[in-house]
C-alpha positions in Angstrom: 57.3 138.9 40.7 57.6 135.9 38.5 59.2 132.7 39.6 60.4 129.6 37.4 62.7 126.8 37.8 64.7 125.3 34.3 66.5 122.3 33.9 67.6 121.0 30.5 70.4 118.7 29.4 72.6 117.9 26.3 73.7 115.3 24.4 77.4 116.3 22.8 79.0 116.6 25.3 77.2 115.3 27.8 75.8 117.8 30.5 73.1 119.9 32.2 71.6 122.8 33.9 69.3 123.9 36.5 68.2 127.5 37.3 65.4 129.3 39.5 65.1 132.1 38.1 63.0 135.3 39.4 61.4 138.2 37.2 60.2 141.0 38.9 59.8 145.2 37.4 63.2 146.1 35.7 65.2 142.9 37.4 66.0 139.7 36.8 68.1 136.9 39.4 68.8 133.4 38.2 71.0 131.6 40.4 71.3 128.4 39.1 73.9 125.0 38.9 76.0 123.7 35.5 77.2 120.2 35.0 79.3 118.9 32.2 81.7 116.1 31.0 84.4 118.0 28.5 87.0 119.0 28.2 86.6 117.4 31.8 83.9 116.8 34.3 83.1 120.1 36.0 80.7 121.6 38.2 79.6 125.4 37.8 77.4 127.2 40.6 76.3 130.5 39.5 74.3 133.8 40.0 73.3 136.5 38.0 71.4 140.0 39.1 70.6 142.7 36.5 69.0 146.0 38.3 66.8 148.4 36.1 68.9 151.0 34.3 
C-alpha cells in the first residue's frame, strides 16, 4: 500500500488543503482537512473510501 500526505494552498480566495491519502490494490482512502475564506471562513473535515468494483 502506498502512503502520501498533500497540502497545497490558493491564492483567490484565499485557502488550503491537507490530505493523507492511502493507495493500496483496487482502493483508495484520503481523509483529509479544507480551509477557506469565501463566501465565508469555513472549515471542511473529510473522508473518502472507494472499494474495488
Amino acid at each position: 500500500m502506498a502512503r502520501r500526505s498533500i497540502v497545497w494552498v490558493k491564492d483567490d480566495p484565499l485557502g488550503a488543503e491537507f490530505a493523507d491519502v492511502s493507495i493500496g490494490r483496487g482502493r483508495l482512502t484520503a481523509t483529509g482537512l479544507a480551509i477557506g475564506s469565501r463566501p465565508t471562513g469555513y472549515r471542511l473535515d473529510y473522508k473518502l473510501e472507494t472499494l474495488a468494483g
